[in-house]
N, C-alpha and C positions, 0 to 999 in steps of 0.2 A: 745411359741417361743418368743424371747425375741425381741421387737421392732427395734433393731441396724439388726439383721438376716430378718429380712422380707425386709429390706431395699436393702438388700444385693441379695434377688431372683431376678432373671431376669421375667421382669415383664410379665405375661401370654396376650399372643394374641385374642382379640377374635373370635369365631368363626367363620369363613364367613357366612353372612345371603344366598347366594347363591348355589346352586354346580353346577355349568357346566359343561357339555352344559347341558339347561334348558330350557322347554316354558315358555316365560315372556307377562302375557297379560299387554297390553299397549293400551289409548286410546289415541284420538287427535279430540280438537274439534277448529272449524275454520268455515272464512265464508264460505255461501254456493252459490258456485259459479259452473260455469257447467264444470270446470273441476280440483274441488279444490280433490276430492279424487285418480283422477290418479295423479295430483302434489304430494300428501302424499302415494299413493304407488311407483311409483317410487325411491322417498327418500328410503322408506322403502327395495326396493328391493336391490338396493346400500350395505346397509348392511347388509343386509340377502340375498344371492341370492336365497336360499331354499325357501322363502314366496312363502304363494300360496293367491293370492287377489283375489280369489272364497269366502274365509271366513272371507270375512272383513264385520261387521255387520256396517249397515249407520243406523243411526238413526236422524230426520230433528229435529230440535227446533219446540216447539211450534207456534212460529211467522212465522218459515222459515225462519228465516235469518241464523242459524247454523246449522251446519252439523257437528256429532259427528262420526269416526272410529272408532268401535272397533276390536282389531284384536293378535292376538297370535302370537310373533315371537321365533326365536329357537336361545336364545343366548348363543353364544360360548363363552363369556369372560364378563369382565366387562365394558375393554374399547371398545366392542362393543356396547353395551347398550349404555354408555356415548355417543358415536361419533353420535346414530341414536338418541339420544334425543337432542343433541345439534342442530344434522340437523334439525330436524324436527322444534324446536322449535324457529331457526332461519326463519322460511318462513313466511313471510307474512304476508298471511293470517291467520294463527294457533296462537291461541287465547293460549290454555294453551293445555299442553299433559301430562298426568295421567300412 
């Protein structure tokens, strides 16, 4: 195919790395405070109301000063993921979320 014709294809999209609805595990880690993990379920529930924060795995820092979430949410789109990482990553205390 002659260079001027490739110019000419309409350029191919790529694939969604995603397909929704999907479990997206996500983590969030932050200080640890006595009620930094209902402040980060909360959030979480906001946008998921399906969560269930029975399966949120805490795991404490060596030190004790951090407290990491881990947890599985059901995301339906993309700009849901986006809006619950901006929340999230807006607060505070929450150091970086994974």
């Amino acid at each position: 195919m002659a260079e001027q014709d490739k110019k000419d294809l309409p350029e191919e999209l790529p694939a969604p790395l995603l397909q929704f609805p999907c479990e997206f595990p996500m983590k969030v880690v932050g200080q640890r405070t006595d009620d930094f993990a209902q402040q980060i379920v909360a959030i979480i529930e906001k946008h998921a109301p399906d969560f269930n924060p029975s399966e949120v795995e805490m795991k404490v820092s060596g030190k004790g000063n951090y407290l990491s979430l881990g947890f599985l949410v059901n995301a339906t789109s993309q700009d849901m993921l986006d809006d619950l990482y901006r929340s999230l990553t807006a607060h505070p205390l929450v150091k970086f979320v994974l």
